[in-house]
Every structure is written in structure tokens, then in C-alpha cells.
C-alpha positions as CSV (number, residue, x, y, z in Angstrom):
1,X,29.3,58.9,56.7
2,X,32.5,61.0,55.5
3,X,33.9,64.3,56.6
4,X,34.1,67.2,54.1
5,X,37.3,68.9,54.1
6,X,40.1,70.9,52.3
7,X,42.7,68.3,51.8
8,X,46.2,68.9,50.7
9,X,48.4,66.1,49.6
10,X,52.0,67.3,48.6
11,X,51.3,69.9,46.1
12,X,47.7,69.0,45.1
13,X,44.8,70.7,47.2
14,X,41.3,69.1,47.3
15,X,38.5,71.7,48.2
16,X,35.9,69.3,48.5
17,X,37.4,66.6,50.0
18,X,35.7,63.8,51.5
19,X,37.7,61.5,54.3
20,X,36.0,58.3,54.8
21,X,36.5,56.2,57.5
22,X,37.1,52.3,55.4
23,X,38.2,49.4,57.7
24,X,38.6,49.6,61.9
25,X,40.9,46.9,63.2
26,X,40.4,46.3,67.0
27,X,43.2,44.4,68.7
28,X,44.6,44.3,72.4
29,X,47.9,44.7,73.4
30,X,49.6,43.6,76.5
31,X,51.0,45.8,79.4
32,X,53.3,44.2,81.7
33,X,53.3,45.8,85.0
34,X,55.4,45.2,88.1
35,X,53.3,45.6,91.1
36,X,54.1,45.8,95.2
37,X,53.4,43.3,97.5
38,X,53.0,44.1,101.2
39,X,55.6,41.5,101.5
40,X,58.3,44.3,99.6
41,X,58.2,41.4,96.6
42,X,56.8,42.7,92.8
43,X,55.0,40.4,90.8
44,X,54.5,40.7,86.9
45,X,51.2,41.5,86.3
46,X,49.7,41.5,82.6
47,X,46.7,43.5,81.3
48,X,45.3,43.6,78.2
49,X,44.5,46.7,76.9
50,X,42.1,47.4,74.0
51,X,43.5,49.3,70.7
52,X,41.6,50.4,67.9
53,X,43.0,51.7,64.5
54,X,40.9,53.2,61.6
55,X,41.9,53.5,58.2
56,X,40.8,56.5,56.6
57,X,40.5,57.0,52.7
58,X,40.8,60.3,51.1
59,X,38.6,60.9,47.9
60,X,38.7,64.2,45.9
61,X,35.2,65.0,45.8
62,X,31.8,63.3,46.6
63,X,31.3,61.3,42.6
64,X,34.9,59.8,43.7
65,X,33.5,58.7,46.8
66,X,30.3,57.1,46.1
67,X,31.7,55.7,43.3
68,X,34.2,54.3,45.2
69,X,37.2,55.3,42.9
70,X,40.7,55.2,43.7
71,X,41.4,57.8,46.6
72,X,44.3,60.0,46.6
73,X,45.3,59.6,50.1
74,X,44.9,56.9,52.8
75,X,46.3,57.3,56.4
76,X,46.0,55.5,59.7
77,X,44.9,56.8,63.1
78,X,44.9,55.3,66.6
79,X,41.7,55.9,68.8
80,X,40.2,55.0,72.0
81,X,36.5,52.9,71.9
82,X,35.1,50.8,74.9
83,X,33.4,48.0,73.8
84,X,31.6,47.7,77.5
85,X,29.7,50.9,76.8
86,X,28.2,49.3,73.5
87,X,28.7,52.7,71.5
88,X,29.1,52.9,67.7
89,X,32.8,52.9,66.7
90,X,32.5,54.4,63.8
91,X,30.9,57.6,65.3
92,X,34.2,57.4,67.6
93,X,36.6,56.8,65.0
94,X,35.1,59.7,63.2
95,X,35.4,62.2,66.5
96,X,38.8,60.8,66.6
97,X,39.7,62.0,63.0
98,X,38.6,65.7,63.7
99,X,40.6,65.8,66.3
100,X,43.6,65.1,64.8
101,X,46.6,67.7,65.3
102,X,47.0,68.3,61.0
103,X,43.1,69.2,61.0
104,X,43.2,71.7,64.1
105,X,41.8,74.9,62.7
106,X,40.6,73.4,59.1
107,X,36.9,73.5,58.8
108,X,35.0,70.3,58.4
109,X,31.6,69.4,57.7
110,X,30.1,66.0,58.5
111,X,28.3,64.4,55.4
């Protein structure tokens, strides 16, 4: 799995780029909450909440990628996955990276 792209990093343009999707780290982080007792008291209440972080590597063209050479870009990206619904994060982590704000209007092609 990769997504094909045009991929600019500083002054170099890559036509035939290919973002790949290397290591998801899941974690939980924990929201403290006050919440309203019918007696007018708050008590602290803590939730976990799930986070989910992908690490993308940016390769100039396919060779580079399946020959897993150096890339010439890696970046980060947050994204939402429920673990209940027993989906597969890497198709998630994937939707997440086309939707990211720098790519809005670029065309990409899943490959």
C-alpha cells in the first residue's frame, strides 16, 4: 500500500512520489474532566482516550520504495481508529493522510 503523489520538499519536486505509511504507534492519553453532582459538588473524573499516530515515509519513485532506500521526507500525522469496530488501521491511517490540509487539491492515486 502507498499513495502516489507530486511531492515537494523545499526546492526538490518528486512527480512520482510514493508516501508510505511505515510504523503506527497507538497510545491513550488521559482527559481529566470535572463533572456535576446533583449535590452542586464536581468530582474529577478520568477517561482514557485512544490516540493513534502514523509515520509516513516519502520515497521519490516506486524502485526507491520497494527497494526500501533512504526516503527524502518522513512526517507524522495524528488520526482517529476505534479498535472496537475491529477495522484495518492501516486503511484508516491511509484515509487520514489524503486528507491532510497540505494535500487538499493535489491528485493522488492509491498504489
Amino acid at each position: 500500500m502507498a499513495i502516489k503523489m507530486n511531492y515537494e520538499v523545499g526546492n526538490d519536486l518528486y512527480p512520482d512520489a510514493y508516501l508510505k505509511v511505515q510504523k503506527i504507534i497507538g497510545s491513550s492519553n488521559t482527559v481529566e474532566e470535572y463533572e456535576l453532582q446533583p449535590d452542586n459538588t464536581e468530582v474529577l473524573k478520568l477517561t482514557s482516550v485512544p490516540e493513534h499516530m502514523a509515520n509516513i515515509f516519502v520515497y521519490p519513485d516506486e524502485e526507491a520504495r520497494r527497494n526500501n532506500a533512504r526516503p527524502v521526507h518522513y512526517f507524522g500525522i495524528e488520526f482517529d481508529y476505534c479498535p472496537i469496530t475491529g477495522g484495518n488501521i492501516y486503511k484508516d491511517a491511509y484515509e487520514a493522510l489524503k486528507n491532510v490540509k497540505r494535500f487538499q487539491g493535489e491528485t493522488m492515486e492509491d498504489v
